[in-house]
LUMDRENLUM-536729 format. One record per residue: x, y negated, z of N, C-alpha, C, O, CB in turn; residue in one letter. Coordinates in steps of 0.02 Angstrom, whole numbers, plus 50000, padded with zeros to 5 digits. Each point is the difference from the previous one (the first is absolute). Last residue first. Glycine has a CB too. Example, Ala and Ser with C-alpha at 12.3 -4.5 7.8 and 13.67 -1.06 7.14 Angstrom:
506425011250354500424994150003499614994550037500254994550008500345008749884S/499565025450104499554994150000500454994050000500525000150033498535005850029A/
// end
This chain:
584485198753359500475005849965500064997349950500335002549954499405007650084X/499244981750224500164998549915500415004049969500515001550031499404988049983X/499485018150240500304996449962499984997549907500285003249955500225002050158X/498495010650039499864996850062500434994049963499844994550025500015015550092X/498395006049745500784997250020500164996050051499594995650009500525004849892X/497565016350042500264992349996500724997650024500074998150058498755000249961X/500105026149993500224995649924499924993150009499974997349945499645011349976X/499955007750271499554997749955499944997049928499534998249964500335001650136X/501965005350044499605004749989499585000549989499835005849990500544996250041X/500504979950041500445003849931499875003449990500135001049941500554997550058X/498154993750184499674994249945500575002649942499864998449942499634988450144X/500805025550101499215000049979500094995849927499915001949942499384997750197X/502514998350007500245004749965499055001149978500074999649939501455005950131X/498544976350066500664999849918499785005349983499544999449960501674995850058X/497905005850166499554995649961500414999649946499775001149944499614992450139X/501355016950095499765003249971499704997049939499925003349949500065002550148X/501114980150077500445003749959499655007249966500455003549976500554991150105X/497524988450052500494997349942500395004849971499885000949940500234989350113X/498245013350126499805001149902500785000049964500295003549959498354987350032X/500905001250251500055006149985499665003149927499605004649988500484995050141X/500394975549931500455005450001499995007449993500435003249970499794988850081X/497624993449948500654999349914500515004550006500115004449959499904982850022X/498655008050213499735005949970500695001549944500435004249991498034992650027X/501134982050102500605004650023499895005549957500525001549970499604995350152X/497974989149866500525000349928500815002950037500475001249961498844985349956X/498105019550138500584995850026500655001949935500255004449964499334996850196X/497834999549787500665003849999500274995450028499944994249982500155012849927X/497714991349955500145000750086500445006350008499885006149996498904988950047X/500804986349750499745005050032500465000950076500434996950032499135008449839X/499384973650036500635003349987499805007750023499515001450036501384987149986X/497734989249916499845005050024500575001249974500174997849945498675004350072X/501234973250038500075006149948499995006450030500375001250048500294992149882X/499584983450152499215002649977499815005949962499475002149976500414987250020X/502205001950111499805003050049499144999849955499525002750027501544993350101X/500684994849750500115008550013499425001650057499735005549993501774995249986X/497864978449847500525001450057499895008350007499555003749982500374983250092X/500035002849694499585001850054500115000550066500335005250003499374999049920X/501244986549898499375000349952499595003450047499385000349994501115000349883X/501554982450233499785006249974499385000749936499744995049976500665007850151X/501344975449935499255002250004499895008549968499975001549940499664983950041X/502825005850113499684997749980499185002850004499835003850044501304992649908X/500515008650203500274993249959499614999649942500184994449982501025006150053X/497855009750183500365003349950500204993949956499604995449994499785016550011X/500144987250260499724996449942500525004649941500615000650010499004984850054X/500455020950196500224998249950499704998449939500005005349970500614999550084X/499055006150149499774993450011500524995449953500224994450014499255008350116X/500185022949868499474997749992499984993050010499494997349980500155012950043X/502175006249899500004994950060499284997649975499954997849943501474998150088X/499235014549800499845004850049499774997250070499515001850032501295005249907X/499524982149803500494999650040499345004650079499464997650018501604987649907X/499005017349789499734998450055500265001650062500135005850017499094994449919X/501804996249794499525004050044499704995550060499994993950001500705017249969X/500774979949862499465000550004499495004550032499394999449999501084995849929X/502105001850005499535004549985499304999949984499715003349957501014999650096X/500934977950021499545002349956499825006349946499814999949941500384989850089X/500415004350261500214997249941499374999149910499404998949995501915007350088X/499195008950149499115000449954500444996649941500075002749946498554994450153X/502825001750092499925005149952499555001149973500085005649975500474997850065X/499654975950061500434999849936500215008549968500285001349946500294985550111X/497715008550126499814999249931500504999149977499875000949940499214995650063X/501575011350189499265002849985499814997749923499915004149956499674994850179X/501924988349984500335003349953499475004049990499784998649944501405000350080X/498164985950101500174996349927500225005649945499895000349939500594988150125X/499025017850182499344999649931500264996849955499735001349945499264997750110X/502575016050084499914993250006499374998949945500005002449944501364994450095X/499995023149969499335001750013499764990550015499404998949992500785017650072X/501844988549845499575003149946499334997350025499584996949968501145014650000X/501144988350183500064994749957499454999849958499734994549997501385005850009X/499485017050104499544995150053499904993149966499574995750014500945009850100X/500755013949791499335002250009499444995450011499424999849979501155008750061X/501754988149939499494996749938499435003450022499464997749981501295000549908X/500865005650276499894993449998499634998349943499704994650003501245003750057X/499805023549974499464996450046499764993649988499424998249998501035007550076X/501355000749796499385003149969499315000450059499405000249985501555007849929X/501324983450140499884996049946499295001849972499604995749980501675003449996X/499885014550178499744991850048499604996249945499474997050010501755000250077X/499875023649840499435002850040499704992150017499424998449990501145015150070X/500994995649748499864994250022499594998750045499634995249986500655003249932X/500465021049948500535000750054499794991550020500484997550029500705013449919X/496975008850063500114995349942500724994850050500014998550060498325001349864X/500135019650153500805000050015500444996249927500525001649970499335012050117X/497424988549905500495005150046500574997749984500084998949940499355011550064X/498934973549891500305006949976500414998450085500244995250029499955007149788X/497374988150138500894996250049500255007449987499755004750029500004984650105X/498174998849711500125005250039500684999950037500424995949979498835009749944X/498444980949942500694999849998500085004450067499605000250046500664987449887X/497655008849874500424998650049500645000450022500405000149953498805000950053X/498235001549831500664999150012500514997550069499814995150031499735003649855X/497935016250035500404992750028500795000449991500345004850015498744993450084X/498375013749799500525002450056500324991350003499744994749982500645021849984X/497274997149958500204995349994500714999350027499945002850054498924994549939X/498825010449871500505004350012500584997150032500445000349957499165005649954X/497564991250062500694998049973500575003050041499945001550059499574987649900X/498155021850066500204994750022500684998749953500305005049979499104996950145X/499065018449849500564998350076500244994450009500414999850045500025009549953X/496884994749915500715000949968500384999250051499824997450053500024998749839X/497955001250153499995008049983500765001449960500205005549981498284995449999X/500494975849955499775001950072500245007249982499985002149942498874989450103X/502634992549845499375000150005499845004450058500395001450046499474996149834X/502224994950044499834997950048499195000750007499694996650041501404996749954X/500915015049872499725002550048499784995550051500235000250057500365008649914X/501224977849886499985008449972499195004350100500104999450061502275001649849X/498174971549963499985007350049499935004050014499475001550027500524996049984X/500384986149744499405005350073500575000050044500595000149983498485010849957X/501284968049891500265003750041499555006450027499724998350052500934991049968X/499924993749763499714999050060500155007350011500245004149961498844985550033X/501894990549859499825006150007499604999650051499844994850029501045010049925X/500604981149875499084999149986499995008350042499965005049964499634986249874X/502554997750102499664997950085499345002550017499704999750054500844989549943X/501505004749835499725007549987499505001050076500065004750039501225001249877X/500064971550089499835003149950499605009250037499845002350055501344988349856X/500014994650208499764994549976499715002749914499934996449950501014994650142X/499095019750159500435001449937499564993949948499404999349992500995016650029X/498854992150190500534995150016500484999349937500564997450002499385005750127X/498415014749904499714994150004500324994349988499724995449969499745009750093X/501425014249969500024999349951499554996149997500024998249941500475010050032X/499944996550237500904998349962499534998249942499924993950001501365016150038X/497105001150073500014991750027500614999449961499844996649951499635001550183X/500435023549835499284995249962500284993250018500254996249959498525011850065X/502385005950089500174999949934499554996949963500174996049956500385012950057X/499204996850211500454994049986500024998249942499974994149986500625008250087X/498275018349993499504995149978500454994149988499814996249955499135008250111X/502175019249834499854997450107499784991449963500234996749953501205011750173X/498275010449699500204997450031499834998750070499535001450037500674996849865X/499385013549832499815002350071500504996550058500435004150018499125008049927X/499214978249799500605005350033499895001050086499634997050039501374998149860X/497944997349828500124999450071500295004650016500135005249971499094989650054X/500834999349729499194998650019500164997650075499994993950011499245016549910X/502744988349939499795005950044499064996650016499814994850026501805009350046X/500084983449817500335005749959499595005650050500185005949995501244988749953X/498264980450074499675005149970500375007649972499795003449953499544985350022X/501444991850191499914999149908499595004049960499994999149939501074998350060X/498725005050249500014994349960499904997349920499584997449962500995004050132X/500305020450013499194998449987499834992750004499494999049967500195011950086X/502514993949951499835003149964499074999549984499664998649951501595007550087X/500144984750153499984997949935499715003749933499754996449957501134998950102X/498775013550139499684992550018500294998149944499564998649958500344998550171X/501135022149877499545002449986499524991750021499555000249958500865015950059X/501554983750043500165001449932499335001449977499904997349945501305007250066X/499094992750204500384995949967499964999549925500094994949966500525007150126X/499125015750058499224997650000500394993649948499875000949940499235002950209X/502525016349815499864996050043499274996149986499774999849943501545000150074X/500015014049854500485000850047499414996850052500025003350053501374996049880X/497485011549897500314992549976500255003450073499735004750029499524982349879X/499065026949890500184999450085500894996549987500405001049955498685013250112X/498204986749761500814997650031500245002750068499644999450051500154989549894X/498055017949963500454997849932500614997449997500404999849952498724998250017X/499535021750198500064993449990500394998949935500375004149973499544993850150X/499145023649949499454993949943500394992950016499754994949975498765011150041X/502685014050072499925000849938499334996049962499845000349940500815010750094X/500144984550183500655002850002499884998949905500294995949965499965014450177X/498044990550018500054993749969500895000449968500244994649982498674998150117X/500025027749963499494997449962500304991349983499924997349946498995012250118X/502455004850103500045002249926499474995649935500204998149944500105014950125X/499574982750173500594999049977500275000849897500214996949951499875007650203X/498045004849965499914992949997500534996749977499954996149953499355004650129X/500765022749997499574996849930499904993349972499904998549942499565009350090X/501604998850201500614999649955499405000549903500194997449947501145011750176X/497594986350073500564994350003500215002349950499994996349951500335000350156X/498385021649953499384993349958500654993450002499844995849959498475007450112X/502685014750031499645003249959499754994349957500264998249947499495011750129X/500984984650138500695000349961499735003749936500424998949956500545002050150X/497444984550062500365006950013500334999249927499834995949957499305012750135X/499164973849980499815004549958500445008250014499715005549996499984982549917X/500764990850203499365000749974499775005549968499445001850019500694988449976X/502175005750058499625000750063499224999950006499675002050048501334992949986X/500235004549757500395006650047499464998350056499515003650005502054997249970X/498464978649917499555006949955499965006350065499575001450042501094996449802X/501034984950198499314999750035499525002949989499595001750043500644990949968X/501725008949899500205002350065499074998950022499605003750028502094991849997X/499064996849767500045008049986499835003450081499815005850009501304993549875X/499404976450100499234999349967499745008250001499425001750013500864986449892X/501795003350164499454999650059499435002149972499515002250031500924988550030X/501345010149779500165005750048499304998850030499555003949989501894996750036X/498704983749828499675006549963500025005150087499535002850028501124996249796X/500454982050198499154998150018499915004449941499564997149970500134989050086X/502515012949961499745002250070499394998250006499765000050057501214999249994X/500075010949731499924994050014499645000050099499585004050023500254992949806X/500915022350026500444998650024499634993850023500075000250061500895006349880X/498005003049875499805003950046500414996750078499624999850048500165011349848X/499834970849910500215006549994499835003150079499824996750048501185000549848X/497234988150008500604996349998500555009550023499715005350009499704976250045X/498415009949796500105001850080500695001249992500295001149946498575004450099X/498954986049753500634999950042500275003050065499554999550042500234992449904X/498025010149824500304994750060500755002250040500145005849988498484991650037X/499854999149704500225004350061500224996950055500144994050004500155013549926X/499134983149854500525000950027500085004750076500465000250042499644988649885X/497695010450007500224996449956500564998350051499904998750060499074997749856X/500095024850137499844992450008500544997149944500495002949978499104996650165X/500185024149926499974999049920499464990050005499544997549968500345022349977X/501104996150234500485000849956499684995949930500324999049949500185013450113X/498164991350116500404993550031500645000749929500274994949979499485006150201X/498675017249842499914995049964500354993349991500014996349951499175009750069X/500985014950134500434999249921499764994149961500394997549959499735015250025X/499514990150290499715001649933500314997349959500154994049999498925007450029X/501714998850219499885006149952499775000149935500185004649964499644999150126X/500244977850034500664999249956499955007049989500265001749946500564988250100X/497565002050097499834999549944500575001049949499864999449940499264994050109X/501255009450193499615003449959499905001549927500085005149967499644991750121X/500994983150069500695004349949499525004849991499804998249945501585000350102X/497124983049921500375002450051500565004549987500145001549942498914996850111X/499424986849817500014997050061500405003350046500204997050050498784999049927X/501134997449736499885005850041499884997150081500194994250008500625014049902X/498394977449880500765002050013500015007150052499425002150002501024983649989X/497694999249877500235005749969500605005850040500155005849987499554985249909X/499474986650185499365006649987500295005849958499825005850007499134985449986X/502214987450018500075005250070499505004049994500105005250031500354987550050X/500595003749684499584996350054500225003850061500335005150008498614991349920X/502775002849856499475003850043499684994750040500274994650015500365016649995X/501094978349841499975008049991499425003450022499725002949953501394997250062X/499534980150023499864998549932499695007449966499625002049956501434987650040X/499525005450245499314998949989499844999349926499434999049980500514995850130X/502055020250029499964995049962499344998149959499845003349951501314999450054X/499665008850264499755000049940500084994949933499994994250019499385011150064X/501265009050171500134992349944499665002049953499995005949984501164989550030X/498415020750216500114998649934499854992049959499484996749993500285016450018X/501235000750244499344997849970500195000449934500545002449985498984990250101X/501555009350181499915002649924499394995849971499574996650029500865016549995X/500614975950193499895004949988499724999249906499854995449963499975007950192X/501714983750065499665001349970499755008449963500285005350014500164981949997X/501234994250191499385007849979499844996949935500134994149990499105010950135X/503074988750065499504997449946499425004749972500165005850009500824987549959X/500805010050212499914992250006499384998249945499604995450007501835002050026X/499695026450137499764997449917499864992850031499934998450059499375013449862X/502535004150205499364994150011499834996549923500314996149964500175000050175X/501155028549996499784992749934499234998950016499525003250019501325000749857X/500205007450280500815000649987499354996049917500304995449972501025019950116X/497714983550125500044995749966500795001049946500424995649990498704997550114X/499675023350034500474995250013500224995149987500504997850029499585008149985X/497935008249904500304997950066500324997850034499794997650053499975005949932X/499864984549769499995008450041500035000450063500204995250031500345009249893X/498134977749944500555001650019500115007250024499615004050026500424984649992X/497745002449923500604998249922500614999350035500334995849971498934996449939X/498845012450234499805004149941500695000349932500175003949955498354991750083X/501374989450173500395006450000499755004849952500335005149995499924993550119X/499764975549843499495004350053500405007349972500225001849945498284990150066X/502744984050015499945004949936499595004550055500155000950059501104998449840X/499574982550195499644997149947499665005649944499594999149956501264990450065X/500795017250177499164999150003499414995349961499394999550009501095003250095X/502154999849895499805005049963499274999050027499615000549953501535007550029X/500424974050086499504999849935499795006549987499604999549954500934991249990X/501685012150171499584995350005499584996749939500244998649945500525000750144X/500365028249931500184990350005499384995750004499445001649980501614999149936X/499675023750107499604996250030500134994650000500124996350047499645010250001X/501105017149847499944995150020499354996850029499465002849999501414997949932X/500355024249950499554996550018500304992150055500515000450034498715013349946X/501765001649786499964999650065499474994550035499854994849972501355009550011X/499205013549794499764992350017500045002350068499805005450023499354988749878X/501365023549991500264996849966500114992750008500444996349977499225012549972X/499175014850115500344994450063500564997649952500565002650006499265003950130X/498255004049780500545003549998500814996750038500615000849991498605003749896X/498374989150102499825001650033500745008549976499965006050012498424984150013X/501824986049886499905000450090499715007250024500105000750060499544985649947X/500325011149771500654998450019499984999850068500265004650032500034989649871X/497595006749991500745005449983500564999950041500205004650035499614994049856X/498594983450111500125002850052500335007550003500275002950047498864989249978X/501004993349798500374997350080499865003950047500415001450044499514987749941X/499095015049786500785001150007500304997950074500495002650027499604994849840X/497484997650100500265008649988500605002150007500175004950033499154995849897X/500164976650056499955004350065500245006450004500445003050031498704991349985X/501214986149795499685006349989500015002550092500575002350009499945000849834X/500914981750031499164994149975499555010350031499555002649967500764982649839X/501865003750313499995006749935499154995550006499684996150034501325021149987X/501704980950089499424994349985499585006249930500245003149953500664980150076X/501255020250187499585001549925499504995850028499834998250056500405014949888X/502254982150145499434998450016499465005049936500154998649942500394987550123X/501675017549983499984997050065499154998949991499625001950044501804991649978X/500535022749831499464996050025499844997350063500205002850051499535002649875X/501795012150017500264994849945499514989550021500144994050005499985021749871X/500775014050222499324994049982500574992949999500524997650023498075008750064X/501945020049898500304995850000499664992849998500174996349954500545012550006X/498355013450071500554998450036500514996949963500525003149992499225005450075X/498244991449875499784998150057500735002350020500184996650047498375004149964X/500624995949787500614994050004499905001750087500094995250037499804992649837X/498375021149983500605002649965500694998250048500505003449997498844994749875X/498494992550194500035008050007500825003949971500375004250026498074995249946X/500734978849939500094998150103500315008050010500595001250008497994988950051X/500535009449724500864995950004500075000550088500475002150034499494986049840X/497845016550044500465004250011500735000049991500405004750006498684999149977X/499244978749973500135000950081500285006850010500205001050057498814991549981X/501494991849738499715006150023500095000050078500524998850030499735007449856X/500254970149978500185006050041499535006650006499484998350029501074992450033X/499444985549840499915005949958500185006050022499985005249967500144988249956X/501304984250165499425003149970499745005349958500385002749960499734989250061X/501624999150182499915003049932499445003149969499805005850003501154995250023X/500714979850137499215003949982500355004149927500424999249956498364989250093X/502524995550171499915002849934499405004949983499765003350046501444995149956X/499564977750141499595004349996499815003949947499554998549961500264995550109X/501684988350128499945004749920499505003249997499775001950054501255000649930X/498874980450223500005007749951499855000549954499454999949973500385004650084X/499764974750043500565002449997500435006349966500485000749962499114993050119X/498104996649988500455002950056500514998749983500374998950047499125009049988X/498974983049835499774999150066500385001150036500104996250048499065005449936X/500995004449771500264993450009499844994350091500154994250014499605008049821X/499925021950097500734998849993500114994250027500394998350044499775007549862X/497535000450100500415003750038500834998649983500385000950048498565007949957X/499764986649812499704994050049500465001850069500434995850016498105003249931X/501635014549867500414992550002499824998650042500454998450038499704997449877X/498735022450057500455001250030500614994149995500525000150033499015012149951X/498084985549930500245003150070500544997950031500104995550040499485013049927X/500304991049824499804992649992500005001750092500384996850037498744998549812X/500955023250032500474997749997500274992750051500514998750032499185008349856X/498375008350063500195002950031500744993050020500134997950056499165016949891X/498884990949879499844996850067500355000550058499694999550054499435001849906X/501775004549808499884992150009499204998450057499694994750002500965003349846X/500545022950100500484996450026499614993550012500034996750052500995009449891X/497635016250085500084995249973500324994650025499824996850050499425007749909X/500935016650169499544993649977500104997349940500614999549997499344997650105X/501305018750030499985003949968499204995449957499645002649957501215009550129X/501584985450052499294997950013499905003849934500465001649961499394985650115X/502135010650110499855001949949499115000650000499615001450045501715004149944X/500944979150123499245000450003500055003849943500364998049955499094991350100X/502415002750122499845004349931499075001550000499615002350042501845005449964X/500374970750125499405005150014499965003249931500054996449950499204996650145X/502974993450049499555001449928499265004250037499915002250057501395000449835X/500374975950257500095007849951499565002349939499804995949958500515008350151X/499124981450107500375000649959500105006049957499695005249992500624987250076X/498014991650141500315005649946500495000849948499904995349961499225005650060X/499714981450150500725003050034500235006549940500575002549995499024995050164X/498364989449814500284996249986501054999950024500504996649988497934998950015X/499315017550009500085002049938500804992950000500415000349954497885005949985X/500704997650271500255006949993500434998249900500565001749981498125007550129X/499774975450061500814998249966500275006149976500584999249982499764991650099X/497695011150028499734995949960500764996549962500014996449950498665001950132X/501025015750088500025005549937499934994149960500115001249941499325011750088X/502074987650183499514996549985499745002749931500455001849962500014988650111X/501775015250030499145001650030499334996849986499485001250031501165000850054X/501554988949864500005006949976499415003650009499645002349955501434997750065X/499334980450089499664998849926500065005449961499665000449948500574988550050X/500475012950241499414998349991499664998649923499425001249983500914995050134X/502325008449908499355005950009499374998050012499635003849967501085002750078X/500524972849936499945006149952499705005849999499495001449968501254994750022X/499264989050194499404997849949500255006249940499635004549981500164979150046X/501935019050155499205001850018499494995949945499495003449999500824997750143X/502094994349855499885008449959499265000250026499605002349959501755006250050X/499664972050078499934999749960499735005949926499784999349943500914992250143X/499765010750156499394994549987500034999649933499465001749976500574991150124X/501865019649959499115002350009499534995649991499515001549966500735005250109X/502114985449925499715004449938499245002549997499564999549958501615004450042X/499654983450203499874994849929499645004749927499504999349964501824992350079X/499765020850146499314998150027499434992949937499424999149983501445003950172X/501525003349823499745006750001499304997950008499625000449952501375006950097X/500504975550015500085002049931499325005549988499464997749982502045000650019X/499074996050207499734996149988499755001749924499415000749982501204992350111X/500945023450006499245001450016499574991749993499415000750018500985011650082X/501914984449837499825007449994499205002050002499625000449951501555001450109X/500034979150053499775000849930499975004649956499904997949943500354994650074X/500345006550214499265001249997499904997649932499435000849978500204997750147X/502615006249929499515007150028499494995750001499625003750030501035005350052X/500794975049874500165003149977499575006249990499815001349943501074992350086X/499114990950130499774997549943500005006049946499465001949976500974985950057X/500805017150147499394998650038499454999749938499565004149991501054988650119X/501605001549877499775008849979499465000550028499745004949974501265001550025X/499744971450022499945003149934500005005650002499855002149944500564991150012X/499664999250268499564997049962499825001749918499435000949979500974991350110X/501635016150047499265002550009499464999149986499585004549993500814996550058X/501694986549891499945005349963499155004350046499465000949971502284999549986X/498784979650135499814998849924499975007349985499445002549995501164985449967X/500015011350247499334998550005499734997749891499475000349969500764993750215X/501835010049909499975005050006499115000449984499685004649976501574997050105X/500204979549915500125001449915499415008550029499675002449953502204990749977X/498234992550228499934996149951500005003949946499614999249953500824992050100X/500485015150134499445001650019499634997249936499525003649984500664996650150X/502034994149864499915006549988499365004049990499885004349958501034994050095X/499824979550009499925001149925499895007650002499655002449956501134987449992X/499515002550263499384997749977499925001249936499435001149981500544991450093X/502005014250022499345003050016499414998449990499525003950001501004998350057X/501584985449919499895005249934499365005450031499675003249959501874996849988X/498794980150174499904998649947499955004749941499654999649949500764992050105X/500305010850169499204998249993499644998749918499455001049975500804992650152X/502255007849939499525008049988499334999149985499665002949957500965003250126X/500914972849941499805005949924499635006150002499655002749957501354994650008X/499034988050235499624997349945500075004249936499555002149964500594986750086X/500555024350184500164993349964499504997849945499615004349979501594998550041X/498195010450223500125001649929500184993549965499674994950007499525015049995X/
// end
């Protein structure tokens, strides 16, 4: 063989051995690549999975309708915005028969209600869907529903404010009983209760019912209906009111005392507990809490405040300053009670009970002549 052939055969093998070499190259950067992606996609889904980053991957909006008082309620639902991210629209002053109204078209993602009675209403008209988020065993199953479709966070119970310029505690009444006698009509300024509609009149009408039966509830109704001297949208109104004196006392949830303590004025009151002597049913008492609406259109977002809620910091940023009493027993109430709850003879009613009252309990307490609304 001459020197040129040798020569173009060698370039040949030369160039034949390059191109095989680059397609060679070629077909494994492909599956080098690919294999790069996964490693790199595997911590994500791991931090996806992780619950303790859950609030920090959320987006979008959450609809909260609450039926609380805005200003314990609010300061909440910032906090949750300003943690996750999530918008967060509310509407306060909500009726829990709004949930019911809106069921084929739900509007809601989260109810927040100062009343059981109404939550578990609602759940036990499969309105609230059930869960299991993490932290629900801080809450003893007496104050969640079976399914946890709502988990109360805060308690208190009935009683009577009083204004000390006005009446002594010796003078004042001790139990709802005592609100049968006409005399209560002729105290100096008379006393107060808040309208038929209010959700701590409802618990208050629901628990009678279960004490006494719908006969002796709906008299009672009527008796403070026609000796009280004021009836006010709200306990709110009635803590101010007997303050300034425009009301001897009034028939409230015990927070309300402690709020008006805190008033740099009209302050001079004090407080019964409604039934706590011997042979009486005990104070009257329910809880506020929060509930996961059925087929609410923000499902990830409204899990996620469930679990958010139940964290002990947040535990108390929903107590906040209502002032009630935070349920979680290894929780310190934010400030100094006048009594702790667990020393208080309550009466003996699972407060799930509330639901099966609730939607009879309206139509009683109008039919008894007390307005479920201001006229």
């Amino acid at each position: 063989m001459n020197k040129g052939l040798k020569l173009l055969l060698a370039s040949l093998l030369a160039l034949l051995l390059f191109v095989v070499t680059a397609c060679g190259g070629n077909d494994e950067e492909p599956e080098s690549t690919e294999g790069d992606d996964q490693a790199e996609e595997q911590p994500v889904e791991d931090e996806n999975d992780d619950s303790d980053e859950v609030a920090v991957e959320l987006s979008g909006e959450l609809v909260v309708y609450s039926s609380r008082n805005e200003n314990f309620v609010q300061d909440l639902l910032d906090k949750f915005e300003d943690e996750t991210g999530v918008t967060v629209r509310a509407l306060h002053g909500a009726d829990p028969l709004q949930i019911e109204e809106e069921q084929g078209n739900v509007q809601a993602d989260i109810f927040i209600s100062n009343d059981l009675g109404a939550l578990e209403y609602l759940n036990g008209q499969g309105l609230l869907t059930g869960t299991n988020p993490e932290g629900v065993e801080s809450i003893d199953e007496q104050f969640r529903a079976d399914d946890n479709a709502w988990i109360a966070l805060s308690a208190r119970a009935r009683g009577f404010i009083y204004n000390k310029d006005l009446i002594s505690e010796d003078e004042m009444p001790t139990s709802m009983e005592d609100l049968f006698d006409p005399e209560w009509a002729n105290v100096e300024n008379g006393y107060a209760i808040t309208r038929g509609g209010n959700g701590g009149m409802i618990g208050n009408v629901s628990a009678l019912r279960h004490e006494w039966g719908d006969e002796r509830t709906a008299e009672w109704i009527t008796a403070i209906k026609d000796n009280a001297a004021g009836i006010f949208e709200g306990h709110g109104d009635i803590r101010r009111a007997v303050g300034a004196g425009e009301h001897a006392f009034g028939l409230v949830n015990n927070y309300y005392y402690h709020q008006q303590l805190e008033e740099p004025s009209d302050n001079n009151v004090g407080f019964i507990y409604a039934d706590q002597e011997d042979g009486q049913m005990g104070a009257i008492a329910n809880a506020a809490g929060v509930g996961l609406v059925n087929g609410g259109p923000n499902e990830e977002n409204a899990q996620a405040f469930i679990e958010w809620v139940l964290k002990p910091e947040n535990q108390l940023a929903f107590v906040g300053e209502s002032l009630e009493v935070p349920i979680n027993p290894d929780l310190e109430p934010p400030y100094e009670a006048a009594l702790p709850f667990n020393e208080l003879h309550v009466q003996d009613m699972p407060l799930k009970e509330l639901g099966n009252y609730f939607e009879d309990t309206r139509a009683l307490i109008e039919d008894s002549g007390l307005d479920l609304d201001l006229r």
